[in-house]
N, C-alpha and C positions, 0 to 999 in steps of 0.2 A: 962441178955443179952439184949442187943441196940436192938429193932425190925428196918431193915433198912426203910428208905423212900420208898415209892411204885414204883418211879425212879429208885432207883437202884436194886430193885431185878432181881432176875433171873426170866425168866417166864417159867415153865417147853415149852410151845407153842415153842419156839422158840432153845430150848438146842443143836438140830442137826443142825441150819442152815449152819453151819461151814461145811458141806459135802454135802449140798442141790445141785441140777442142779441150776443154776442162774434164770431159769424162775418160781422156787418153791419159791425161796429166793423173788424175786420181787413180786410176787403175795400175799406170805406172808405181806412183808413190804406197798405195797398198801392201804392192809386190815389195818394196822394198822393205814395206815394214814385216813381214813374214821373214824375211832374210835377216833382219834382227833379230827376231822369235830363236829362228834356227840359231844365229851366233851366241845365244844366252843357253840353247840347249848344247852344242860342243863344250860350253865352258862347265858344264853341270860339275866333273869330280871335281874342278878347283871350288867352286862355290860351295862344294859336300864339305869340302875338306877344311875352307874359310869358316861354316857356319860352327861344325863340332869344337874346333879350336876358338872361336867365341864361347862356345860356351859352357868352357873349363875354365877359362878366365872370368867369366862373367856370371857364375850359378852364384858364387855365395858373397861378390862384391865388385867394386871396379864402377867405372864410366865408360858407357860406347860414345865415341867419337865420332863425326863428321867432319869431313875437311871436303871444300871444293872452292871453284869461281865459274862465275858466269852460270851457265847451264847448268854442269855439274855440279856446282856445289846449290843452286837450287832447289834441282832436283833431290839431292843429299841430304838437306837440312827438310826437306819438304815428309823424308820418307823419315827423318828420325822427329818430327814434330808430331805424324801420324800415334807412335807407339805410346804416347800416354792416355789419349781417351780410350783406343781401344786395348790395351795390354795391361794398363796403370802404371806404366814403367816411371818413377821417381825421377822428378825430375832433375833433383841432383844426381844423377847418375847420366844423365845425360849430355852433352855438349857439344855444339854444333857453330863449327869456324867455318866463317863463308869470307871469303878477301871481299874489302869494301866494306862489310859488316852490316847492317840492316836495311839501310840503304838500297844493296847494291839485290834487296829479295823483290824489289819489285824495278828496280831499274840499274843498267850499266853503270859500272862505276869507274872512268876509264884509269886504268894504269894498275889496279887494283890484285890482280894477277900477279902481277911483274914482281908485288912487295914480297919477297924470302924475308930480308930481314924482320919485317914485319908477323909472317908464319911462324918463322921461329922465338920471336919475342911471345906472342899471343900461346903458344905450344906451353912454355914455362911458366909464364905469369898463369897461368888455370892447373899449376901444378900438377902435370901429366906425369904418371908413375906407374910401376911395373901389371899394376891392378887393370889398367885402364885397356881397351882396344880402339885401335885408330881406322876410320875405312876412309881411303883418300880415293876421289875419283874424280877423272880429266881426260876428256876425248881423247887429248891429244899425248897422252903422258908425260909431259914434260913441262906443265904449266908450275912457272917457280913458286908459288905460293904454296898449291898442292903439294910439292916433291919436296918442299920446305918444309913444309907439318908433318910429312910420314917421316922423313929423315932426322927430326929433333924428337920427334913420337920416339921412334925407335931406336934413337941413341939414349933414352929415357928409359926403357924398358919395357914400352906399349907395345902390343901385338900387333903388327900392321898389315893391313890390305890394301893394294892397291887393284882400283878399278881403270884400266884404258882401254881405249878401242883400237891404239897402234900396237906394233909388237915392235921387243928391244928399245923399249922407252922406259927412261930410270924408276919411272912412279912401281914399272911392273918389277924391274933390275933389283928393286933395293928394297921392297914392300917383302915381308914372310909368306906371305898369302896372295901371290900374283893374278890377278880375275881378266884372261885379255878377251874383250870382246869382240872379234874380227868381221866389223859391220861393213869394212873398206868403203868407198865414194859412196858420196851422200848424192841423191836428187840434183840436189843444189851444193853444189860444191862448195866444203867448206861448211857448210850451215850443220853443225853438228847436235841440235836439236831436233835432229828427225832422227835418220836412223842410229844413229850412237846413243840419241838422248833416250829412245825406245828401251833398246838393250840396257843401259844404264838404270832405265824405272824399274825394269823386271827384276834386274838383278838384286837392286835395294831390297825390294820388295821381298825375292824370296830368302836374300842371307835375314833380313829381319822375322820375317814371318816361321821359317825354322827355326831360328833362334828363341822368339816367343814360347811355340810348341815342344821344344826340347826344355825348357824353364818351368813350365807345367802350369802358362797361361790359357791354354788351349784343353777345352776338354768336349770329346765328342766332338770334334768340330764347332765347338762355340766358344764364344770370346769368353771367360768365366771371368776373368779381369776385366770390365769393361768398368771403364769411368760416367757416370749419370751426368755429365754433365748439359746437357740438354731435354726436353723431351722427348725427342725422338728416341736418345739413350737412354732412359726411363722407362722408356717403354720397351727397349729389347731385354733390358736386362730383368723385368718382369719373366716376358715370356723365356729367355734361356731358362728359369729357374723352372718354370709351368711346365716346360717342356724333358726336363730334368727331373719333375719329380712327381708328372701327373697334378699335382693338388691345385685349389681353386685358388681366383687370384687373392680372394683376402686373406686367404692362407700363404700367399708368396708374399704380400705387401707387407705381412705382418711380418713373418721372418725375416725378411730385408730390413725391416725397421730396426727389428732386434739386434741385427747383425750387423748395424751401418753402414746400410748398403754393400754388405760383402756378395758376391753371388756363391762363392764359398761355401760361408759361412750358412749363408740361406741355406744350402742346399742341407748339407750338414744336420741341421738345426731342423730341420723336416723331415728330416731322418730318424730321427730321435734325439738328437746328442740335446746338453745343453749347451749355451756359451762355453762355458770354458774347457769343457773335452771336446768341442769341436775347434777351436784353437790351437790345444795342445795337441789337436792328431796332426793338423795340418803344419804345425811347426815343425813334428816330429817329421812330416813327409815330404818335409822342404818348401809345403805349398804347394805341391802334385796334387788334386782333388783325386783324382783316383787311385794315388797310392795310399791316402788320410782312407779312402772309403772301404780299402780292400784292409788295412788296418782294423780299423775298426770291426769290421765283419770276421778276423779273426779272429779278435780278443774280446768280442763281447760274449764267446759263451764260455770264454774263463772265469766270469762271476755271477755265475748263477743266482738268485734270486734279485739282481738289479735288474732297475729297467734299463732297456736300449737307452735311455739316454743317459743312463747310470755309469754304466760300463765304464770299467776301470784302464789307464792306460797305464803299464809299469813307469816311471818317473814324472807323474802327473799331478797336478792340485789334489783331483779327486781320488786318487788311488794312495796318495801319502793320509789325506783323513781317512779313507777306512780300514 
């Protein structure tokens, strides 16, 4: 006899909740979601060790990957759709395989899972190569479409992670960067939208969000890369800059202008710098704002009589004219 997956057992815990009062039921279900909380924090040094190795591959090129079905690959596509208004992450560098394929983001697409051959065709047609990092994630580890994209990822040369909530299931077997989230019986057995799907948001969440922060989109705690693309984003990325540099808003609004909308650049550029030494520090600092700022604060009293926004950078526009 099959021993089933830890997902879908029954948990004796839970066999009456079918007749519970609703405040027993929710307090129960709570409980269980804390018990994810905890299985994302056991998993912390795989997740430490997943993010840094993203982001040796990923600092000066490549595409992050999604691969999932059903829940998981939802939830997947949901946390790699997040990082462009907030991070400005390109969207060519992005790409995100869900079985079923658009479709299947807002409804079941039955059998859609099951396609390997189909993973593995979609893997090569988007021309997945050494550059690239793949994070596949499936409750169950073992869904074929999943374990198809990390295992044609990875015979390609992608760096791969895989995300399950079972253990000794091949997604974790054959993935570089194994993440097991050990959420065992679900409420509802089987429904692996609750406590798998919990642990599984968290987990997105924080290998992306390190990943940001270690890329040097994050400063201070604030989004420095955020995309305007609404008003509401409009309006933070005013105040990051106000809050960043003291000055008044028509003094941010203007710098922003100047700088097309870079928060950056703004920031930079109200510093002293002009355009194009505020560019060249941040190119030079990889796009860190605080390694461009501690730059700058070293080299501007090696030219004495410019101004702060003068300042010359050694292999710079400005520094070749004077």
């Amino acid at each position: 006899m099959v021993k089933p997956a830890d997902t879908e057992r029954l948990c004796p815990r839970y066999s009456g909740i079918d007749v519970w009062e609703p405040r027993d039921a929710l307090d129960a279900m709570i409980e269980a979601q804390f018990a994810a909380v905890a299985a994302v924090r056991a998993a912390r040094g795989a997740i430490e060790a997943a993010a840094q190795a993203m982001e040796t591959r990923l600092r000066d090129r490549g595409r992050l990957i999604y691969a999932g079905a059903g829940t998981s690959g939802r939830l997947a596509v949901q946390d790699g759709a997040e990082l462009m208004p907030t991070f400005s992450w390109p969207p060519e560098r992005l790409l995100l395989l869900i079985a079923g394929g658009r479709e299947a983001l807002i409804r079941a697409v039955e059998g859609a899972e099951d396609e390997a051959a189909k993973a593995t065709e979609l893997v090569g047609l988007h021309g997945v190569a050494e550059s690239d990092v793949l994070i596949a994630v499936a409750a169950s580890g073992t869904t074929p479409f999943t374990v198809a994209c990390l295992r044609e990822a990875k015979r390609l040369g992608a760096l791969t992670i895989g995300i399950a909530n079972n253990p000794g299931t091949p997604l974790l077997d054959e993935a570089e960067h194994p993440i097991l989230l050990d959420t065992g019986p679900e409420p509802i057995a089987g429904s692996t939208r609750m406590n798998a799907g919990t642990a599984q948001r968290i987990t997105l969440n924080l290998l992306s969000s390190v990943l940001m922060i270690r890329l040097g989109r994050v400063y201070k705690g604030l989004m420095v890369d955020v995309q305007a693309s609404n008003a509401k984003l409009a309006l933070r990325r005013e105040t990051i800059v106000r809050n960043l540099t003291g000055r008044s808003r028509e003094d941010v609004r203007d710098a922003l202008c100047r700088a097309n909308g870079s928060v950056k650049l703004a920031v930079l550029l109200l510093d002293g710098c002009d355009l194009d030494l505020a560019r060249t520090a941040l190119d030079r600092a990889g796009g860190q704002l605080r390694a461009a700022i501690d730059l700058l604060a070293q080299e501007r009293p090696l030219a004495p009589g410019l101004s702060a926004g003068r300042a010359s950078i050694p292999g710079s526009t400005s520094a070749r004219r004077e």
